[in-house]
Structures are given as C-alpha cells and as structure tokens.
C-alpha positions as a printed Julia matrix, in Angstrom:
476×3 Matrix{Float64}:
 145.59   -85.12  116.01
 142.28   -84.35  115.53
 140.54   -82.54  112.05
 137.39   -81.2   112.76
 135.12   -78.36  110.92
 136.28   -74.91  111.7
 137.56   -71.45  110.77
 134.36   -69.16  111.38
 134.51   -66.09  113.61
 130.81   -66.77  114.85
 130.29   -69.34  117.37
 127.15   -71.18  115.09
 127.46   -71.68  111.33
 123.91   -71.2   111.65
 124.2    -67.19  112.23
 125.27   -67.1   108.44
 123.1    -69.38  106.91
 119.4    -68.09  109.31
 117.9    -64.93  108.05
 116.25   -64.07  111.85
 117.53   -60.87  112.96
 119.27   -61.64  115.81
 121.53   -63.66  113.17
 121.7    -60.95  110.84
 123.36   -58.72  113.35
 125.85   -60.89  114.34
 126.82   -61.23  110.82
 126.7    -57.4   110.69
 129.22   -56.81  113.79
 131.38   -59.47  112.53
 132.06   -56.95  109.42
 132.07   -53.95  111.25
 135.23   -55.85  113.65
 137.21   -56.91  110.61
 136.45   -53.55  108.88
 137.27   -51.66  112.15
 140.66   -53.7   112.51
 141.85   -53.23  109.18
 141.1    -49.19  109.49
 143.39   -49.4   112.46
 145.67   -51.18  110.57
 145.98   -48.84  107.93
 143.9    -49.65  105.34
 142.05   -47.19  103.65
 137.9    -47.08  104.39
 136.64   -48.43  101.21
 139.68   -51.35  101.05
 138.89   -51.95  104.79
 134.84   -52.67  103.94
 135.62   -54.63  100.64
 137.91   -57.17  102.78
 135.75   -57.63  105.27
 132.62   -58.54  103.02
 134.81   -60.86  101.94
 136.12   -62.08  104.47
 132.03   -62.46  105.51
 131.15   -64.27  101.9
 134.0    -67.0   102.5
 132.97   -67.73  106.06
 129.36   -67.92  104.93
 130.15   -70.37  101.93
 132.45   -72.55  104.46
 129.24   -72.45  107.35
 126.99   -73.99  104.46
 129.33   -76.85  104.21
 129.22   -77.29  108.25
 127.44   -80.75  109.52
 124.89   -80.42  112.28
 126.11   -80.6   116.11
 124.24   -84.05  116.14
 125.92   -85.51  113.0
 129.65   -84.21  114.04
 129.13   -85.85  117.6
 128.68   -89.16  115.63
 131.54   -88.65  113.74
 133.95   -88.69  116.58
 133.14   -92.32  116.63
 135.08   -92.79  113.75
 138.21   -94.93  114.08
 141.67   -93.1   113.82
 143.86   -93.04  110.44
 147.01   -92.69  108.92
 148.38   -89.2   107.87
 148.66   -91.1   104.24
 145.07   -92.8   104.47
 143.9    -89.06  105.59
 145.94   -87.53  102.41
 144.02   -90.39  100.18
 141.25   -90.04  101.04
 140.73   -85.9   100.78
 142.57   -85.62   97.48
 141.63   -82.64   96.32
 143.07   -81.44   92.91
 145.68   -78.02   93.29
 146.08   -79.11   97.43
 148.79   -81.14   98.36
 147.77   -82.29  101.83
 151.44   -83.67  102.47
 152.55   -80.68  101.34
 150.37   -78.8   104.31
 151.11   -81.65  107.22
 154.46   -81.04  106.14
 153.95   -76.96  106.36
 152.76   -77.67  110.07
 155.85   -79.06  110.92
 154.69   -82.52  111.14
 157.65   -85.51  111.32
 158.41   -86.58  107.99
 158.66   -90.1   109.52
 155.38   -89.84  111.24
 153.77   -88.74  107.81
 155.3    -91.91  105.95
 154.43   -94.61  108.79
 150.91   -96.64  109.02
 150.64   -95.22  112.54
 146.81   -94.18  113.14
 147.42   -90.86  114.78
 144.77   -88.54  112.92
 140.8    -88.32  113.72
 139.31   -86.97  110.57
 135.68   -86.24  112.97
 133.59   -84.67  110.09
 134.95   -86.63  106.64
 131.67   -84.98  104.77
 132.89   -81.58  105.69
 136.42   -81.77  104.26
 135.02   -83.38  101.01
 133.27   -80.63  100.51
 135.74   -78.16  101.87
 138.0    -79.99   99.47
 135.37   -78.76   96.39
 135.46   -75.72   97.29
 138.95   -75.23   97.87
 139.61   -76.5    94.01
 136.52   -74.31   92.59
 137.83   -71.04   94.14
 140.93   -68.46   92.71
 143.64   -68.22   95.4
 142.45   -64.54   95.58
 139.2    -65.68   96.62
 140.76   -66.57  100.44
 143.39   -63.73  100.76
 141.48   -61.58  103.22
 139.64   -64.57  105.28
 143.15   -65.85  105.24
 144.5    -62.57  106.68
 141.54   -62.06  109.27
 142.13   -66.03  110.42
 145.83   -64.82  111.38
 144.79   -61.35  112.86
 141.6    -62.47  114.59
 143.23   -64.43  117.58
 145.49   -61.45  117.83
 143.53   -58.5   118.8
 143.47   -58.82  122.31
 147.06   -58.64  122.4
 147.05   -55.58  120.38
 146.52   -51.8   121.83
 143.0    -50.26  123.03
 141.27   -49.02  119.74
 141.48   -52.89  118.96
 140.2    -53.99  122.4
 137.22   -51.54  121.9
 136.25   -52.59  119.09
 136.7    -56.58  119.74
 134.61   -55.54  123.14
 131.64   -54.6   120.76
 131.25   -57.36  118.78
 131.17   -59.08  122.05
 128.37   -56.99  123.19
 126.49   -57.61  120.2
 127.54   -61.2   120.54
 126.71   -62.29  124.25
 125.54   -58.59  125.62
 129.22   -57.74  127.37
 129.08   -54.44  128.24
 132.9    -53.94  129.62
 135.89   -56.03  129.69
 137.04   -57.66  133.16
 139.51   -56.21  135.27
 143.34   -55.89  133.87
 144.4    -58.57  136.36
 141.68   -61.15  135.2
 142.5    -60.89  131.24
 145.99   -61.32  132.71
 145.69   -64.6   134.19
 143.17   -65.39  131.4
 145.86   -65.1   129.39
 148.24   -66.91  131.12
 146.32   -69.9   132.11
 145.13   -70.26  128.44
 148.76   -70.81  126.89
 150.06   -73.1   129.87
 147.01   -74.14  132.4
 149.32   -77.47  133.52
 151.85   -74.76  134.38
 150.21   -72.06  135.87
 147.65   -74.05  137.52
 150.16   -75.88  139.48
 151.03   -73.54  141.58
 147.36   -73.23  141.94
 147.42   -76.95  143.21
 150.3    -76.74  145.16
 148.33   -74.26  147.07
 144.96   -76.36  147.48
 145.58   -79.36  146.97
 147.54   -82.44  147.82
 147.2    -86.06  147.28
 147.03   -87.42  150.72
 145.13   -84.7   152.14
 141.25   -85.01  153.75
 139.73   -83.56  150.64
 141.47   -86.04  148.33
 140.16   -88.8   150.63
 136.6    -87.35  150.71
 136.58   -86.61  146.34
 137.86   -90.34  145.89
 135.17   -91.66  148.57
 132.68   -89.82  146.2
 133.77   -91.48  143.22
 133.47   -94.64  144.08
 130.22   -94.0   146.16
 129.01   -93.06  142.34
 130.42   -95.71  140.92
 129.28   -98.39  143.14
 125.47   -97.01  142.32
 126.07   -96.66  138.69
 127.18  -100.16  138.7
 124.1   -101.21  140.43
 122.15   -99.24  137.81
 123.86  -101.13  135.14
 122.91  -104.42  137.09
 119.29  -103.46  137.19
 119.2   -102.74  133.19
 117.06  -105.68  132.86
 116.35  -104.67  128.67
 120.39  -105.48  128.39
 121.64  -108.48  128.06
 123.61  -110.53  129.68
 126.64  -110.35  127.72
 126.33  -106.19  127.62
 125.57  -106.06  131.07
 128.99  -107.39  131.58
 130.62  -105.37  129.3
 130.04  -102.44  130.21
 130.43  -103.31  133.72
 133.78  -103.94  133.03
 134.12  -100.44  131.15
 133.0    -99.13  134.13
 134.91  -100.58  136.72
 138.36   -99.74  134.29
 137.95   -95.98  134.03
 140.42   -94.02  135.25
 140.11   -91.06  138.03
 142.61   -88.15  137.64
 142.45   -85.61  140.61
 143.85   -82.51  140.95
 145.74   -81.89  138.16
 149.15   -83.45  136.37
 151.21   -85.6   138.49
 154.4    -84.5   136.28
 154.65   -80.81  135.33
 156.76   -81.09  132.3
 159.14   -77.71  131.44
 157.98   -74.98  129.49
 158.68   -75.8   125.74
 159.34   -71.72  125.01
 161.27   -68.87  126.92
 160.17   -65.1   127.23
 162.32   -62.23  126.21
 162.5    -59.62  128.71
 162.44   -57.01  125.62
 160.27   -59.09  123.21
 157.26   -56.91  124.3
 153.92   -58.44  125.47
 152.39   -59.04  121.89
 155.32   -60.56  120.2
 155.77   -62.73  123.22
 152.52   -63.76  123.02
 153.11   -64.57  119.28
 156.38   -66.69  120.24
 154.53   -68.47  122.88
 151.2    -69.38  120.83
 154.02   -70.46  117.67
 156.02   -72.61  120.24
 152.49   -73.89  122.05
 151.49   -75.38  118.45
 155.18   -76.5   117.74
 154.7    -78.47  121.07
 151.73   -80.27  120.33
 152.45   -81.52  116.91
 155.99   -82.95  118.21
 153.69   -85.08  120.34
 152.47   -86.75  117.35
 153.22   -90.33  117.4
 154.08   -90.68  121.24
 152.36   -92.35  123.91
 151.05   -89.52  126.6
 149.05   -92.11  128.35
 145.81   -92.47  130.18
 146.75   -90.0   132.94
 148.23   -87.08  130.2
 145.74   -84.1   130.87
 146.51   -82.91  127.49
 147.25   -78.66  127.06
 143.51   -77.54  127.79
 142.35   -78.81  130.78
 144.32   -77.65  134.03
 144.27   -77.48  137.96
 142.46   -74.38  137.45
 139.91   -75.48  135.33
 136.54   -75.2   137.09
 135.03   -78.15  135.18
 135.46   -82.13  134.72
 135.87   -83.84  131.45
 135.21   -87.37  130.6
 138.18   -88.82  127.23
 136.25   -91.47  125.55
 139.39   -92.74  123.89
 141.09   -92.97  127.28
 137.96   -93.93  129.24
 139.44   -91.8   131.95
 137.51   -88.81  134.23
 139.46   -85.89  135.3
 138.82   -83.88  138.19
 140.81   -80.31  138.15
 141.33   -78.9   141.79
 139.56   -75.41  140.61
 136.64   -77.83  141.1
 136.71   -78.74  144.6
 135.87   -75.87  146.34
 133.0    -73.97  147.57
 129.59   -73.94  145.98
 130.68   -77.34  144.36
 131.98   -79.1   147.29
 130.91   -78.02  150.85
 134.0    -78.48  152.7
 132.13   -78.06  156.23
 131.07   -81.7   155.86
 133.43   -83.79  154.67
 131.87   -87.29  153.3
 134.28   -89.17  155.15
 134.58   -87.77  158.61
 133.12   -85.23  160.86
 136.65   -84.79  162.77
 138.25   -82.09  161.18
 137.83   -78.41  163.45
 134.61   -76.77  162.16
 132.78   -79.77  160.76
 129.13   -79.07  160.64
 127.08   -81.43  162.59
 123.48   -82.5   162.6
 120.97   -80.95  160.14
 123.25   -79.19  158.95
 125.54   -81.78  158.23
 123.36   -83.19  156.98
 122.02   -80.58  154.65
 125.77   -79.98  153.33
 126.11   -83.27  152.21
 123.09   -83.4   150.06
 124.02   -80.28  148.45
 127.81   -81.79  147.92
 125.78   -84.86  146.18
 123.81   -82.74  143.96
 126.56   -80.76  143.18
 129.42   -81.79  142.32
 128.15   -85.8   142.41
 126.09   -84.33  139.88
 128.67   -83.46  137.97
 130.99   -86.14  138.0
 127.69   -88.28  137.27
 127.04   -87.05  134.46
 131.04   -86.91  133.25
 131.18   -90.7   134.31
 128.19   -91.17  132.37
 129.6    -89.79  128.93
 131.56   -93.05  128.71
 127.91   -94.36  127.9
 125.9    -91.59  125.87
 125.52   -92.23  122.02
 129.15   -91.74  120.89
 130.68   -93.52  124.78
 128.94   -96.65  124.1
 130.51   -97.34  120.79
 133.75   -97.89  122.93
 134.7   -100.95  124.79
 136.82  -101.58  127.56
 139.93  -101.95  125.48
 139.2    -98.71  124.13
 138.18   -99.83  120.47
 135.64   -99.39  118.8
 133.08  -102.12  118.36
 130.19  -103.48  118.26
 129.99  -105.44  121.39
 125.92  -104.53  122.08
 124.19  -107.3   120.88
 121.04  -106.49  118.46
 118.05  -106.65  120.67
 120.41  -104.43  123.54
 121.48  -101.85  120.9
 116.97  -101.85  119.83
 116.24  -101.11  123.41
 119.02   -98.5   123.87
 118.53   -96.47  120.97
 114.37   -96.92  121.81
 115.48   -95.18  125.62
 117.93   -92.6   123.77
 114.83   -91.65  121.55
 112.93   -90.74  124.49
 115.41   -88.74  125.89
 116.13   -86.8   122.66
 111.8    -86.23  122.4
 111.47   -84.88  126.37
 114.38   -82.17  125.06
 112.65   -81.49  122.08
 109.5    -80.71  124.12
 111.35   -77.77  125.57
 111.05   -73.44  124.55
 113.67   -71.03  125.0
 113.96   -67.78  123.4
 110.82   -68.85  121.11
 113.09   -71.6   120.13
 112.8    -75.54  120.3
 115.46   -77.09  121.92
 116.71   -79.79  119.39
 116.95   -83.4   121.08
 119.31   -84.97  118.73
 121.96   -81.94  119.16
 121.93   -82.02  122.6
 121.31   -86.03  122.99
 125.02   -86.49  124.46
 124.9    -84.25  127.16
 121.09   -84.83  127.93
 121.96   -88.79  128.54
 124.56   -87.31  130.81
 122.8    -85.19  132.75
 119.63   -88.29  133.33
 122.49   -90.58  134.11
 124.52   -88.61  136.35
 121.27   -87.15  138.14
 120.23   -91.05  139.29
 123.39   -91.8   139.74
 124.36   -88.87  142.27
 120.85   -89.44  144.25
 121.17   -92.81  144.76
 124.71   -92.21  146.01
 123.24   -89.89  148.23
 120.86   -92.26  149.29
 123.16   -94.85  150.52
 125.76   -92.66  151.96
 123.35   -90.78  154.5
 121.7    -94.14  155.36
 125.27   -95.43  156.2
 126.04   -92.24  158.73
 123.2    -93.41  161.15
 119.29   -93.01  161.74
 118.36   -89.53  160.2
 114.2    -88.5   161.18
 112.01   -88.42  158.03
 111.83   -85.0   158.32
 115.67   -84.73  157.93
 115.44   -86.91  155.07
 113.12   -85.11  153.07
 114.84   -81.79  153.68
 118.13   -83.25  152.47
 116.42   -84.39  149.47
 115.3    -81.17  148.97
 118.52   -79.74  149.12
 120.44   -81.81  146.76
 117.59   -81.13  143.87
 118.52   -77.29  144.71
 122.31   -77.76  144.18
 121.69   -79.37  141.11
 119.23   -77.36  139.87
 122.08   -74.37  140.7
 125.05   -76.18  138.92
C-alpha cells in the first residue's frame, strides 16, 4: 500500500500557490466546475459558489503543504513499514489512523502484525497534513469532502455534467470536444479492469511463441547485452559496484504481453443497476479488491490493476526490478513489423535498404523505450536498490561522488532548457532525464551491433540508418 500526497483537482499544486495567469484561471474553472455541479445538483446559486470557494481554500491550504516532484521521487526510496509504525509515527491528536485503516476495510490481523506492507513516500507531507487536520473544525472539510466523492463521478453522470467537466478541460489542456461515445466507452472499461479487458486484446495480437514474441525478447537482450557492456566500461565505478549492478542487471525480470493468469472479476453487473450505479459498485468492489491484497505475495510477474495488455506504454517496478512490456506496445509506429529483428522469412518482409531502414527506426523506437525503462532500475531513486531488492548502500563512497557528479550534469543540461518562457527544472525531471541518456546509448549501440551482425551494409546505408533511428526517437 502506498501513501502518497494527494486530493487536489488540479494536476500541479503549483496552480494554487503561482499567481501567473495561466494559474489563476485554472483555479478559476476549477470553481466554476464545482459551482456548476452543485447547481445541477440542486443547490441553490449562492450555496453552490460558497462551497466551491471552499472547496478551492482547502485544496489551496493542502497544495502549500505539497513537497516538490524532486523531493517526493526521493521519498519513494524510503523503506516499507508497519500499519502500526505508520499509525505511530503520524499521530495526530482528534485522528485515529487505526480507526481510518480500519474504515478502509483493512484486515484487522494485517493492522496488528509487524508485516511491512505500507510506503509512507512523502512522511513531511502527512506531518503537516496531520497539523492541519487537528487545527481545522470538521466543518472546515465538509464541501472538499463532498467534491472529493462527486468529482470522480461526473463523467458517469448525464450531459449538463459532461459539459461542464468538458470546460474545465478546455481551460485545462485546450479540449475542445469529448471523443467519440465508443472511445469514453472502452476508456471506461479498460480503466476499471485493463488485465481483463485487455486480454482479449492479447488474445487477439499476441501469443507467447509467436515471431513477434521471439523478435521483442531478441531486443531485450540485444539491450541488455550493450547496457551491460556500458556498465563494464564505467571506468569511475568501482570494482565492487561494477559487479553489483551487473548482477541487478542481469536479474531483472521481462514481462511481455500482458498477465499470464487472468484472475476472475472480483464484482458482478446488474442488468438493471443502471450505468452510473454500476459504475459506483464496480469502482467500491475495485478498491475492496486491492486492499484484500494487503499482506499477500503477488510476485515479480503480478502486473498490478493499472497497467494492462492495452496499455501503450512500458513501466519499469523498482521494488520488483522487473520491466513490463504491454502488447498495445508492439505494434506499428513503435515496432515495424515489416522487418522483424530476427528473420527476414516471414511473407512481406522488407528487404535491403529498406530493411534496413525499418530496423533502425524499430531501435530508436521502441529500443528507445525499453532503454530508458531498463534504465530506471539505475536513475537516482533505482540505484538505491540492490539485487535482492533492498535498499542499501552497496555504492562505495568515491562511486556514489562520481555518480551524483554525472547526475549533476544531467540535471544542469535540463535546466539549460525554455519552454513556454519557462525553465525546465533539472532536479524534477532528473529520473526520467537519466532514463532517457541511458536508454538513448543503450538502444544505438544495440543498433550498432545488430546491423553489423546481418552482413556488410555500404557506408551510405549506414549513415542513413543512423539517421533514421535519431528520427524515431526524436518522434516517440
């Protein structure tokens, strides 16, 4: 179970707390949606408007209390604790965290044990949502408590709610309309059970033994093999760490596809429920689901409630030091299937050039992207893990000086960068910049290797590959 910061409608804490006007508008919309609701609701005008600036004060006094992106990526470093050591350790006079774990429907056995289940990821954040919790009247959260319960519920609700959800959005990220009815649809669906839904989705594209698996596992260890080498070549580690984290490498885990074992749904739909209150029963069982989990042993290979077939991403678990690969992913621009990495035997395999050309792109692509996943398990929070998983500190001094020197770099070259009059800030973005350097060297020297292994290629060919992979990258 994991406790993070939370419960703003925004997506920053820093559109309450900036006083640019781009900020100041979304803070405006966000009280013209809860205002807007509650009107259709009901509520008179002048009630409607005095919840919602309410509702806007408390989410405002909890975004002050917010750490920065950089600081709560640390804190997921943080070892895991007991429900009891959590309860200690955020006691908070007139809150009875038992009393809420217990509220969530969490295992009265599972509360009482020493088992380390919980990651508390931003401690300073409930201290001082624990202050402010204990300085506050229990009228003071009666409308944020009301819009937290209604917010997640609008787009089940009729059109006049849509509408207005659909322009905060606009003022939000500039949507003009909503997608088609079949999209939200299977939106919808694939949100509340992805495993589910999206195997069907595999069933229908992909199988374990087929070409494509072959060619996705070739590429995997094609990028493993060079990241290992890169990891070899890291003369400013030492010894020691160079073996260490060789032996990370070599034990992460490659998922592809989706789940192995589709487990049955954990809910059933009444025919006359009606679409909203079956999509209240379904979200109610969903979070029954996961907290009966609590305690148990998923495993390395669990892909967890989130992430499914259909999923057109990857995703690196530093506590499982295992990369998954969803079969949404596999698939045209990502992976040109015209040129398989493994053979050139299947009906319609490009040859030549333009075989050539296909398999550069699939290499800046996708390799890219499973790079840079594959290179999370080493960024500033994936290092702190060792190959059983624990953290410690097995860098040795002078290796940790020289890595945090190179991670300093990185974080000043991002710094160096504009957008939107804005400079982009190093340190927040540190983990995924390390990623993308790492999985960009990684995926080129892959590249490298694999087209000098398929036979003497003309300079010219080369240099026109090259070209193409920095394209796909550069388009992923």
């Amino acid at each position: 179970m994991y406790m993070e910061q939370g419960g703003l409608t925004l997506p920053s804490h820093t559109y309450y707390i900036n006083s640019d006007p781009p900020s100041k508008a979304k803070v405006k919309a966000l009280h013209t949606l809860v205002s807007t609701v509650l009107r259709l609701l009901g509520h008179a005008a002048d009630e409607s408007e005095a919840a919602a600036a309410s509702v806007v004060q408390v989410e405002t006094d909890i975004a002050k209390l917010f750490l920065s992106h950089a600081d709560e990526r640390k804190a997921n470093s943080l070892p895991p604790l007991s429900f009891k050591q959590v309860a200690q350790g955020m006691s908070t006079p007139g809150f009875d965290w038992m009393l809420f774990f217990r509220a969530l429907g969490i295992d009265g056995k599972v509360l009482a044990s020493d088992a380390k289940v919980v990651r508390v990821l931003d401690v300073n954040y409930y201290q001082a949502l624990c202050k402010l919790l204990a300085s506050k009247p229990v009228g003071y959260w009666k409308h944020y408590l009301k819009w937290n319960f209604l917010d997640p519920l609008i787009g089940h609700l009729g059109k006049d709610f849509q509408h207005a959800d659909l322009m905060f959005r606009k003022t939000l990220y500039g949507v003009d309309k909503d997608p088609p009815r079949w999209r939200i649809c299977l939106h919808t669906l694939n949100s509340f059970v992805p495993v589910t839904i999206g195997a069907v989705y595999k069933d229908a594209t992909f199988r374990a033994d087929s070409a494509l698996a072959h060619d996705v596992q070739t590429l995997l260890q094609l990028l493993r093999a060079q990241f290992n080498k890169i990891i070899a070549g890291a003369r400013w580690m030492s010894p020691a760490s160079r073996t260490v984290a060789q032996k990370k490498l070599a034990l992460m885990d490659f998922e592809v596809g989706g789940s192995a074992h589709v487990k049955p749904l954990p809910f059933h739909v009444e025919e006359v429920g009606g679409w909203f209150n079956n999509s209240v029963h379904i979200a109610t069982a969903l979070v029954a689901h996961q907290i009966h989990k609590l305690g148990t042993i998923e495993g390395r290979t669990d892909w967890g409630e989130e992430l499914g077939p259909m999923s057109v991403n990857a995703f690196y678990n530093v506590h499982a030091n295992t990369l998954f690969v969803p079969a949404a992913l596999l698939q045209e621009p990502f992976f040109p299937r015209q040129s398989p990495l493994s053979s050139d035997s299947h009906p319609g395999a490009a040859a030549g050039r333009e075989a050539l050309s296909l398999r550069a792109q699939a290499f800046g692509s996708i390799g890219g992207l499973l790079g840079h996943e594959m290179s999370h398990g080493f960024d500033n929070v994936g290092r702190l893990f060792g190959p059983d998983l624990v953290i410690k500190d097995w860098w040795d001094p002078a290796t940790k000086l020289q890595y945090t020197q190179r991670a300093q770099c990185v974080g000043h070259y991002y710094h160096s960068f504009r957008e939107a009059g804005r400079r982009v800030d190093g340190n927040t973005t540190l983990g995924e910049d390390i990623a993308d350097k790492g999985g960009l060297h990684t995926a080129y020297n892959a590249m490298v290797v694999h087209l000098a292994s398929q036979g003497h290629h003309s300079q010219s060919d080369i240099a026109l590959a090259k070209i193409h992979f920095f394209e796909a990258w550069a388009q992923t």
